[in-house]
C-alpha positions as CSV (number, residue, x, y, z in Angstrom):
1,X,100.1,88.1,74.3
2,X,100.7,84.0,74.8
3,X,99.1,80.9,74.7
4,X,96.6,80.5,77.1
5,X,95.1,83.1,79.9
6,X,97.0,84.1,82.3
7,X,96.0,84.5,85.8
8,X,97.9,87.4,87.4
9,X,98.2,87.1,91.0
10,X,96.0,90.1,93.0
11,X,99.5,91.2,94.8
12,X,101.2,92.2,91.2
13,X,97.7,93.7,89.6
14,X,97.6,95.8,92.7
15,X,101.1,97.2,92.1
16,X,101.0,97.6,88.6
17,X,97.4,99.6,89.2
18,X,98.8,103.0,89.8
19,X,100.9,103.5,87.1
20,X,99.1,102.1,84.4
21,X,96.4,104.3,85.2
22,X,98.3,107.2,85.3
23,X,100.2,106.2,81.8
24,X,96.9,105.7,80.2
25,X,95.7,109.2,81.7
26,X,99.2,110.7,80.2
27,X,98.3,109.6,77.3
28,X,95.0,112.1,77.5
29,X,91.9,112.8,79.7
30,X,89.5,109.3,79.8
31,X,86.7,107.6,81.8
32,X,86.7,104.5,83.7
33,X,84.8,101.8,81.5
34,X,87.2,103.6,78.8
35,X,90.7,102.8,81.0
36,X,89.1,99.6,81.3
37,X,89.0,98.8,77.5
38,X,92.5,100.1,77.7
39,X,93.9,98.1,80.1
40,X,92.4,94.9,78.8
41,X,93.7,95.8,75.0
42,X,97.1,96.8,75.9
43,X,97.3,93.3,77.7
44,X,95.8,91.6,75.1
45,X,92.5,90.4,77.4
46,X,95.4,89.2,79.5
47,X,94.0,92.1,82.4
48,X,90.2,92.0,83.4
49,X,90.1,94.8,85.7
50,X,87.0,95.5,87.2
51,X,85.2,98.5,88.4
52,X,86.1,97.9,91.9
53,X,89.5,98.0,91.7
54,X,89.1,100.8,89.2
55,X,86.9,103.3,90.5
56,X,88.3,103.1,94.4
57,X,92.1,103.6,92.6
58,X,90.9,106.7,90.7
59,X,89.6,108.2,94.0
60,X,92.5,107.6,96.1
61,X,94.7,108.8,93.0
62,X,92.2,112.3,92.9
63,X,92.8,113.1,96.9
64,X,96.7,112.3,96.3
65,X,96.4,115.2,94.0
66,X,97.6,113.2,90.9
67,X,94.6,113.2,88.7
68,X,91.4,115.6,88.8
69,X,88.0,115.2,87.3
70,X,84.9,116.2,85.7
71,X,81.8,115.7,84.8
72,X,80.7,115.8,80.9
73,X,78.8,115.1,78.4
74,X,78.4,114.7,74.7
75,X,75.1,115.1,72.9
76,X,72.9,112.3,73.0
77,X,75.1,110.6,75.6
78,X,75.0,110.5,79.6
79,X,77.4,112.5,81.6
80,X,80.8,110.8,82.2
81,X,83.3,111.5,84.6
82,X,86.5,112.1,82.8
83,X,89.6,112.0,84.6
84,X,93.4,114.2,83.2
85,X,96.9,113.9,85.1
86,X,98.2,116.6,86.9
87,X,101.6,118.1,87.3
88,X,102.0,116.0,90.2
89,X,100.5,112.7,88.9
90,X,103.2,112.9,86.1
91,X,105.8,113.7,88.8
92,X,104.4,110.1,89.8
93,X,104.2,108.1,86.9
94,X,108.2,109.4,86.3
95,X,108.7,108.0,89.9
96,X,106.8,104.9,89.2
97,X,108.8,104.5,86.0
98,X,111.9,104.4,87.4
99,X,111.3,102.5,90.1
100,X,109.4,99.3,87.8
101,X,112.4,99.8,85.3
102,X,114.8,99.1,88.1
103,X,112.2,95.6,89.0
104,X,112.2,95.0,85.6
105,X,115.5,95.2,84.8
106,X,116.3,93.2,87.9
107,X,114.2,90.7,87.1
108,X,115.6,90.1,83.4
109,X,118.7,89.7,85.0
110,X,118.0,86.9,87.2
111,X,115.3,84.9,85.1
112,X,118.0,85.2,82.3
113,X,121.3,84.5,84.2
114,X,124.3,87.0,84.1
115,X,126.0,85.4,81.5
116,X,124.2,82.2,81.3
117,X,121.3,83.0,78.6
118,X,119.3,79.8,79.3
119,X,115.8,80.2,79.4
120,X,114.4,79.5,82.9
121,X,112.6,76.2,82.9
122,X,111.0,74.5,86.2
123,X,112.7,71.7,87.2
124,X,111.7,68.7,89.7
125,X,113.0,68.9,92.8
126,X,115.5,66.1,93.0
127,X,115.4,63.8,96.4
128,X,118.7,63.4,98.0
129,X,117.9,59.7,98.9
């Protein structure tokens, strides 16, 4: 994804939580350490999520009615519970779409300039001595 890590601040992980979560369950039915292998691959390791933000999301996203679950298993393996969107949790993620492409979108606009394509480089503030 870039150079070094990046350290994304707790205020824009917690955001971003419910609708990648909710894309990745779009995508099909999954588990938790298996949307956390997804999140960290789609961001290139950029994203460490952890259980605890995982699992507590999931449940809040399950009483909202967005995602239900079950418990399975496959032979030789231990019992998983696999989480699927619902009707209303893609009624969600279209919300949640919108509403990041309009953030998005916004921000592409200022970091870029209307008009004025010049990269956005930090600059020393200059003293008005």
């Amino acid at each position: 994804m870039g150079g070094g890590h990046v350290k994304v601040a707790k205020d824009l992980v917690a955001a971003s939580a419910t609708p990648m979560v909710l894309g990745i369950l779009a995508e099909g039915e999954s588990y938790g350490y298996a949307i956390l292998r997804r999140i960290a691959e789609l961001s290139g390791g950029e994203l460490d999520w952890t259980e605890g933000l995982l699992y507590p999301l999931l449940h809040r996203l399950e009483r909202l009615g967005h995602v239900t679950s079950s418990w399975q298993s496959a032979t030789g393996e231990r019992r998983r519970k696999y989480y699927r969107i619902t009707a209303t949790g893609l009624a969600e993620l279209a919300e949640q779409r919108r509403q990041w492409d309009t953030v998005v979108e916004t921000l592409k606009e200022i970091w870029l300039g209307l008009g004025d394509r010049r990269p956005l480089i930090a600059t020393p503030q200059e003293s008005g001595a």
